[in-house]
C-alpha positions in Angstrom: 1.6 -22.2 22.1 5.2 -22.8 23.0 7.2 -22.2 26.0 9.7 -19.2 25.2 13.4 -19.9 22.9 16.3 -17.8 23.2 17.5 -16.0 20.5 20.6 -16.6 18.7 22.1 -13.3 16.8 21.0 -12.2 13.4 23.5 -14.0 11.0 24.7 -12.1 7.9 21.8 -12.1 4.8 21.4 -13.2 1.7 18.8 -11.6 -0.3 16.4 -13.0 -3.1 14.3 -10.7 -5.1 12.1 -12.3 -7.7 12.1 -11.1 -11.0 9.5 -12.0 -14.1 9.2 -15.4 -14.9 12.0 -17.7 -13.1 14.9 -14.8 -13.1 15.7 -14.4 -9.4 18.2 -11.1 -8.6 20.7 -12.7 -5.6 22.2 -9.9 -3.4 25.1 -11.8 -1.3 27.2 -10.7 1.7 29.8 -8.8 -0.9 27.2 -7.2 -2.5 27.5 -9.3 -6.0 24.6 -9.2 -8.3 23.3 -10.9 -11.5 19.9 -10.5 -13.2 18.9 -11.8 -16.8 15.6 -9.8 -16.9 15.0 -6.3 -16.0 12.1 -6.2 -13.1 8.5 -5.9 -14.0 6.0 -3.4 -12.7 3.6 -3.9 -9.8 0.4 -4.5 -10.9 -2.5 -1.8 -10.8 -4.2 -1.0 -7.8 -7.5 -3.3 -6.4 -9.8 -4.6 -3.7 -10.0 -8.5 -2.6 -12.6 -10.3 -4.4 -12.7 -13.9 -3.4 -15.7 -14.6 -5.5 -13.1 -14.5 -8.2 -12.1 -17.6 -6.9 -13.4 -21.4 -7.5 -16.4 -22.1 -5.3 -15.0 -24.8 -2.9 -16.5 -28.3 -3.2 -14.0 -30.8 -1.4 -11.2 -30.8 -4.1 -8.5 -32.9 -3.9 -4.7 -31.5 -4.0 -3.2 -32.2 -7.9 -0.8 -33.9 -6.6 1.0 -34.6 -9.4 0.9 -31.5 -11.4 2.0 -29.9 -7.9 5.0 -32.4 -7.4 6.1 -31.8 -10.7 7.0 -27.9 -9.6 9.6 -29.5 -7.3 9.0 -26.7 -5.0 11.6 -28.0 -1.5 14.5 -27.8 -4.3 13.3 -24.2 -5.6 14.9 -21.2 -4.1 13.2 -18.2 -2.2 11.6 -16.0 -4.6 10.0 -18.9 -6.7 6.8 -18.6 -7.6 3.9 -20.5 -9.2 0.9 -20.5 -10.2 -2.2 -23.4 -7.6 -3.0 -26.2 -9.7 -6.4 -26.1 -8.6 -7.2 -22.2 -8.4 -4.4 -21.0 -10.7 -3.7 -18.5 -8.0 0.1 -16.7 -7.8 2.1 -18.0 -5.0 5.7 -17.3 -3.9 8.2 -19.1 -1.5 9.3 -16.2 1.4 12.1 -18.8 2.5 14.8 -21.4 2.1 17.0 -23.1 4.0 19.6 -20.5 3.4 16.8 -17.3 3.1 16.8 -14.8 5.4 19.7 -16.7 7.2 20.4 -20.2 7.4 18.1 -21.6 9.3 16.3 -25.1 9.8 12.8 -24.5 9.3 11.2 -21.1 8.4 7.5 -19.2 9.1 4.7 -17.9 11.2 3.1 -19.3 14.7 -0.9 -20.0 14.4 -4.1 -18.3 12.4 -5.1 -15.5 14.9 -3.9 -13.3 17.0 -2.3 -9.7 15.1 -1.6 -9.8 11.5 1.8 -10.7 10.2 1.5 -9.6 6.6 1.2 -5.2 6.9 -1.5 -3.1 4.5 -0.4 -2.8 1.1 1.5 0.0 0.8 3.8 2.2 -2.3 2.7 2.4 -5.8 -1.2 1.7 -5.5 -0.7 -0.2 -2.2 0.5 -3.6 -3.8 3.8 -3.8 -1.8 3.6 -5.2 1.7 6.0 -6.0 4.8 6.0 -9.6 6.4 7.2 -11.0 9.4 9.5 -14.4 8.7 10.6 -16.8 12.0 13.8 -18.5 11.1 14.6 -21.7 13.4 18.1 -22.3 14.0 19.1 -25.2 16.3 16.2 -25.1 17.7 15.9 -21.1 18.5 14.1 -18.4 16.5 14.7 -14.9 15.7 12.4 -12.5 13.1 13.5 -11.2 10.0 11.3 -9.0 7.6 10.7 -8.8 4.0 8.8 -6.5 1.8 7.0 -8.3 -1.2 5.6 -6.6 -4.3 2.9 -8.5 -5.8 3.1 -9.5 -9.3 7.4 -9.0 -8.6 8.8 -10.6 -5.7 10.8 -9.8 -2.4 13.2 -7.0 -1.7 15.0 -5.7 1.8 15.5 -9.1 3.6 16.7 -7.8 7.4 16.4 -8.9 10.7 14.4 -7.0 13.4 16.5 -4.6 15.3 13.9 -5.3 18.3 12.9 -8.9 18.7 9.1 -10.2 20.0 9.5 -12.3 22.7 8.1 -15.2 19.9 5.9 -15.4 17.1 2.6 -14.5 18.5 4.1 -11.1 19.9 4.0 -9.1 16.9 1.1 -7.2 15.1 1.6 -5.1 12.3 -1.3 -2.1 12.5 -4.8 -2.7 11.1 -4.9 1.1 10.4 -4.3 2.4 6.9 -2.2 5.2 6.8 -0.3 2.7 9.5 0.9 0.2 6.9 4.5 0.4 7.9 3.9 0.0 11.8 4.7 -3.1 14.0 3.6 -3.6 17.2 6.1 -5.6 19.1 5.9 -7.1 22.6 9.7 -7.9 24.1 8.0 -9.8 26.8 8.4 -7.1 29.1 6.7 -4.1 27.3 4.9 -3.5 24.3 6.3 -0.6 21.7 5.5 0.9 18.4 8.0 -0.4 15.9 8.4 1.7 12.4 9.3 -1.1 9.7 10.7 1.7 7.4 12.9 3.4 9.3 13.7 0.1 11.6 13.8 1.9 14.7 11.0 2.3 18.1 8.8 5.1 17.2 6.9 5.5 20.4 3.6 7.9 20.8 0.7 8.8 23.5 1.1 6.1 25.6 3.6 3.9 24.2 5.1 1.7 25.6 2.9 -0.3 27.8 5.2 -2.3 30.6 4.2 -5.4 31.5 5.2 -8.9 31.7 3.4 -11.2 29.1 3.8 -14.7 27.6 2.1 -14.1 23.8 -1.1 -13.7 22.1 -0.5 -9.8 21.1 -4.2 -9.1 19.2 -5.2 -5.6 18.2 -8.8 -4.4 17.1 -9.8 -2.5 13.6 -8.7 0.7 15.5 -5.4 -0.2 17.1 -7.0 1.0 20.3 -7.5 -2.2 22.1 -4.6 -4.6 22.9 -5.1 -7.8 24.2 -2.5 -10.7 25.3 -1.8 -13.4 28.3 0.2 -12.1 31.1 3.5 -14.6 31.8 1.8 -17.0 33.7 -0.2 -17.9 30.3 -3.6 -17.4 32.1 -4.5 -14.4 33.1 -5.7 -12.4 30.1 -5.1 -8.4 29.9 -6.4 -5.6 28.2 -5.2 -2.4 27.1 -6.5 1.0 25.8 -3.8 2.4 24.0 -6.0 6.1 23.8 -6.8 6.1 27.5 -4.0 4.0 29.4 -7.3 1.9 30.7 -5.7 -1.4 31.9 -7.6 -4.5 32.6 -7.5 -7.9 33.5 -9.0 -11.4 34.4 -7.9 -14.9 35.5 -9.8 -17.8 34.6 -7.8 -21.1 35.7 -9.3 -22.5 33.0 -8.4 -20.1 30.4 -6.3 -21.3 26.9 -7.4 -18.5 24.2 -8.7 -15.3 24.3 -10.4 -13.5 21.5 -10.3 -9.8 21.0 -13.7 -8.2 18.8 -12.1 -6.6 16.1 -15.0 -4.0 16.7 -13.3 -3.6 20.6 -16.0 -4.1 22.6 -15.7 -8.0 23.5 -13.1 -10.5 24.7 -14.4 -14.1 24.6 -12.3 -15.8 26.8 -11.3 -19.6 26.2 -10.3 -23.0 27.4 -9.4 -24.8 24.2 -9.8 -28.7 23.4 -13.0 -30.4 21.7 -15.6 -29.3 24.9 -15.1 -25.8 25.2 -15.7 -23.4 28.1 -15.9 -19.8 27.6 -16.3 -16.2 29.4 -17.4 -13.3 27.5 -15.5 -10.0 28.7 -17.4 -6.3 27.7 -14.7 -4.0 27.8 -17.4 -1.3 27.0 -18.5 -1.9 30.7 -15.8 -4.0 32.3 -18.5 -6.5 32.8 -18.1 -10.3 32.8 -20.6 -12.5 31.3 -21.4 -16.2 32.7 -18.9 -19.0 32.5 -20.6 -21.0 30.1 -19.8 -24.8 28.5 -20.3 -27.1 31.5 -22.1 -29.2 32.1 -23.3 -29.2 28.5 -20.1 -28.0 26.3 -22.3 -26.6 23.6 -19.0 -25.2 22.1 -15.8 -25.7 20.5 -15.3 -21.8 19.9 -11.1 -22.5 19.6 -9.1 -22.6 16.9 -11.2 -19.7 15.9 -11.7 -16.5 13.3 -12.6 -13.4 15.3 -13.9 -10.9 13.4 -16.2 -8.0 13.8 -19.2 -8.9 16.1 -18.5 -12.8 15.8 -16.2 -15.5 15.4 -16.2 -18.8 13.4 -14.8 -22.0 13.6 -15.8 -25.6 14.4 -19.0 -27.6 16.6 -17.6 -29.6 19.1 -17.9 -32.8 17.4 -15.4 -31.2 14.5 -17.9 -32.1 11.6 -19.5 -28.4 10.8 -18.5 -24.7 10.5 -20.1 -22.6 13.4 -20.7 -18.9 14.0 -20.5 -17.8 17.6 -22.4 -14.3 18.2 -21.8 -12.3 21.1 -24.9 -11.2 22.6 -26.1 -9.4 25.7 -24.8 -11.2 29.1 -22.5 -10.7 27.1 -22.0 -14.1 26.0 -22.1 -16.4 23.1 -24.9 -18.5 20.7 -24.2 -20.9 18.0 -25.6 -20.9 14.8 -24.6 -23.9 12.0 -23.3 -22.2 9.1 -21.7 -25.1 7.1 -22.4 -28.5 7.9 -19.9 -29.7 5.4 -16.9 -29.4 7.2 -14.8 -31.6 9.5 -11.5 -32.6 11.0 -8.6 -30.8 12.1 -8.7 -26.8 11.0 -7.7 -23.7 12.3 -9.0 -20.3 11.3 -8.6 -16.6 10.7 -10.2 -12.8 11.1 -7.4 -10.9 10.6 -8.9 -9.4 7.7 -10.9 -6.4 8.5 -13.7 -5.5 5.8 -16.0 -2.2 6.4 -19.6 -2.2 6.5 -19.6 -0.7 3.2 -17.6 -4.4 2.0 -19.9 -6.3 3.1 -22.9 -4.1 2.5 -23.9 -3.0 5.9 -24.4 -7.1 6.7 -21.7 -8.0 9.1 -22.6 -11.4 9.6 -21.5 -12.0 5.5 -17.6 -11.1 6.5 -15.4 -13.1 5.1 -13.2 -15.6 7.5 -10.0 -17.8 6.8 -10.1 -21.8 6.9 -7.2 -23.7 7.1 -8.3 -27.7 6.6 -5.0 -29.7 7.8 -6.0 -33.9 7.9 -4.3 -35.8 4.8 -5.6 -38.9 3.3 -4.7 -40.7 6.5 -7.5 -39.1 8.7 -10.7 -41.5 8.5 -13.1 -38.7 7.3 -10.9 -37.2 4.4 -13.5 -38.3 1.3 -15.8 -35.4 3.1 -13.6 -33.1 4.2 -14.5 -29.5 2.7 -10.9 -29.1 3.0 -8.7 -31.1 1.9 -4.7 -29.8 2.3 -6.6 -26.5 1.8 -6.6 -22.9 2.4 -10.1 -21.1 2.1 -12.6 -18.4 2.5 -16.3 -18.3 4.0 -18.9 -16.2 4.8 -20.0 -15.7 7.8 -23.7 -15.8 7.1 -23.1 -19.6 5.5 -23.5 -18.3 2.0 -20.4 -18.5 -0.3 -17.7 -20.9 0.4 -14.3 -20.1 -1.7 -11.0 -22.3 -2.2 -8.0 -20.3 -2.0 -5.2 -22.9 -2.4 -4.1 -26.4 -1.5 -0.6 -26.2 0.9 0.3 -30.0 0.2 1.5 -30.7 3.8 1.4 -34.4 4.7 0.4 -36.0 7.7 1.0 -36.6 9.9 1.9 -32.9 12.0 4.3 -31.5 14.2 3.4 -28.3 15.7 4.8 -26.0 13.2 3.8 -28.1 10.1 0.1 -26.3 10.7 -0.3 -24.2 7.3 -2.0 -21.3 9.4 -3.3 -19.3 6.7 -3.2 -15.5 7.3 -4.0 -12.7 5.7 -2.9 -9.3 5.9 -5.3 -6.6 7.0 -6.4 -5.5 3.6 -6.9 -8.9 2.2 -4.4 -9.0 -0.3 -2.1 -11.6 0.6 -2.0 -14.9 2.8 0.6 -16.0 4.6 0.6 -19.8 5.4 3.4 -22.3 6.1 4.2 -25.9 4.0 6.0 -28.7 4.4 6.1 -29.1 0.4 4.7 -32.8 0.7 8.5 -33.7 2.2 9.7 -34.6 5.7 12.4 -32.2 7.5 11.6 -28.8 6.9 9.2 -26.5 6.4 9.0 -22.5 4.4 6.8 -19.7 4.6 4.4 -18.9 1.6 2.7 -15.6 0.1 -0.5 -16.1 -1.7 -1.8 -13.0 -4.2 -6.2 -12.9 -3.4 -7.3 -12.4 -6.6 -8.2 -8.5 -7.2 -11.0 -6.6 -8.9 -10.9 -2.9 -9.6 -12.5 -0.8 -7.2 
């Protein structure tokens, strides 16, 4: 995490809607226009199927056929089409798109979802959050995106998150167009449609926080750190329960997208952790030294579990919770390794994963280039993927082409909305000096 940036005011927009093939409709400050194709329809209606994707078995970036898209000198609203997995992606940003701006996109895997539920005409269109860096400040726009058309209603928030990792849009559907945003000194219901605070039942929550805003399936639970980065706290948005715990050692925490659990973390390789019920305010045993079984950071939380890497960085792990409450470690992959970062901000039913919660789906992000001594058996190379968590299906989503080494923000941190849909992730395009925001389409199947 970063320490906190002021925020310049929103400069005037330009907006880029993409049309069929490479027609792009500008919108400028006067309101000119030009089109040369009329817009296309959104596609019909679907569920996520990622098994409609190529299985993943270490493949290399096409670097080439990628290079030749010349995507740093394409505007926002380009799209194309993986070399690899042939799936639809689209450039959210330039450096003139949604202001002018030195670097634009999104702040790590987990914590609350950036991209909303699909929503309008059979729920393809979706609202994302976009961090534009100016002289070394951020403020958030938003942009709606259409899959299958391209971006509309570029605009900056009217009520800014204190940074990235302070804004959550809902998990709930019927929600879609809701953001919750934390100003750093209270936490309020923001409706993306009508661009205005839309508080109810307890809304807004005052406190004093420095990031990490997480939500579970139900938007009931809210979990953050307070402003001294440590303490974590805990908040029942249906009962006004508020909670909280200081561990000096504390880096992450990790909210159950169930609701019950908070696994509290210290980050690095050796990894201590806490396991918080919420169900009975009860704190499980500090567990990691002197042994350090874990490297549960960087992780996916999703329902019941989360996944991400042993602490020797060379295989995928899924951490249960389990009465104490605290955690056990089960190899699920042993082909993995290196630097990676991961995601649960997809929420899947028991009915999606038929009644087996352990066989969720989780994001990978793999992030060590050709540099990094272990890339021939990397699982993911420059890649964005998908896994079960039962260690039985591993899918490739899409290569981001970032080199190495990495800055901070250079991390692709793919994310995906709560419905599956669409992944955010950042790139630096395989170039030095800047880097954009990306949508990626999941491939769909119908229902």
């Amino acid at each position: 995490m970063r320490a906190a940036r002021p925020k310049p005011s929103p400069a005037s927009l330009i907006l880029v809607v993409a049309l069929a093939g490479s027609a792009v409709l500008s919108i400028g400050c006067e309101g000119s226009t030009s089109a040369s194709t009329p817009a296309p329809k959104p596609e019909s209606g679907g569920v996520p199927d990622p098994t409609l994707l190529p299985a993943a078995s270490g493949q290399a970036p096409k670097d080439a056929a990628y290079n030749a898209l010349n995507v740093p000198g394409q505007p926002a609203g380009f799209s194309y089409n993986d070399p690899t997995t042939n799936v639809k992606v689209w450039k959210v940003t330039s450096a003139t798109v949604p202001t002018a701006n030195t670097s634009a996109g999104h702040d790590y895997d987990e914590g609350g979802p950036e991209a909303s539920r699909g929503w309008g005409p059979n729920n393809n269109t979706f609202t994302l959050l976009i961090g534009a860096w100016v002289s070394g400040t951020d403020t958030h726009y938003l942009v709606d995106f259409t899959r299958g058309v391209g971006f509309s209603n570029y605009r900056p928030l009217t009520v800014q998150p204190a940074r990235d990792l302070c804004a959550a849009f809902s998990n709930v559907a019927g929600q879609e167009r809701i953001l919750y945003i934390h100003t750093g000194t209270q936490l309020v219901r923001y409706n993306t449609a009508t661009m205005q605070v839309e508080n109810t039942g307890h809304f807004p929550l005052v406190n004093n926080v420095y990031g990490w805003l997480q939500q579970d399936k139900t938007d009931t639970w809210f979990a953050g750190l307070l402003a001294d980065n440590i303490t974590v706290w805990v908040w029942n948005s249906q009962t006004n329960q508020y909670l909280t715990d200081l561990e000096s050692w504390t880096n992450e925490p990790y909210l159950d997208r169930d609701g019950r659990y908070v696994t509290i973390t210290s980050g690095g390789t050796y990894t201590t952790t806490r396991v918080w019920d919420l169900l009975t305010n009860t704190l499980g045993p500090v567990q990691g030294p002197p042994t350090y079984q874990f490297h549960d950071s960087h992780s996916a939380s999703a329902r019941g579990f989360s996944v991400g890497l042993d602490p020797n960085g060379t295989a995928e792990q899924r951490y249960d919770i389990v009465s104490g409450p605290q955690l056990t470690m089960t190899q699920i992959y042993a082909n993995n390794g290196g630097e990676s970062h991961h995601s649960g901000n997809w929420i899947q039913s028991n009915a999606d994963v038929g009644g087996i919660l352990q066989k969720q789906w989780t994001y990978v992000t793999g992030e060590s280039g050709p540099d990094y001594a272990y890339y021939n058996t990397l699982q993911w190379k420059l890649a964005a993927g998908i896994q079960r968590g039962d260690g039985s299906d591993q899918r490739l989503l899409l290569h981001h082409y970032d080199p190495t080494p990495y800055t901070y923000f250079d991390t692709p941190w793919a994310k995906p909305s709560p419905d599956g849909k669409v992944v955010l992730f950042n790139s630096k395009m395989n170039q030095q000096g800047r880097w954009d925001l990306f949508v990626a389409e999941v491939p769909l199947r119908n229902p």
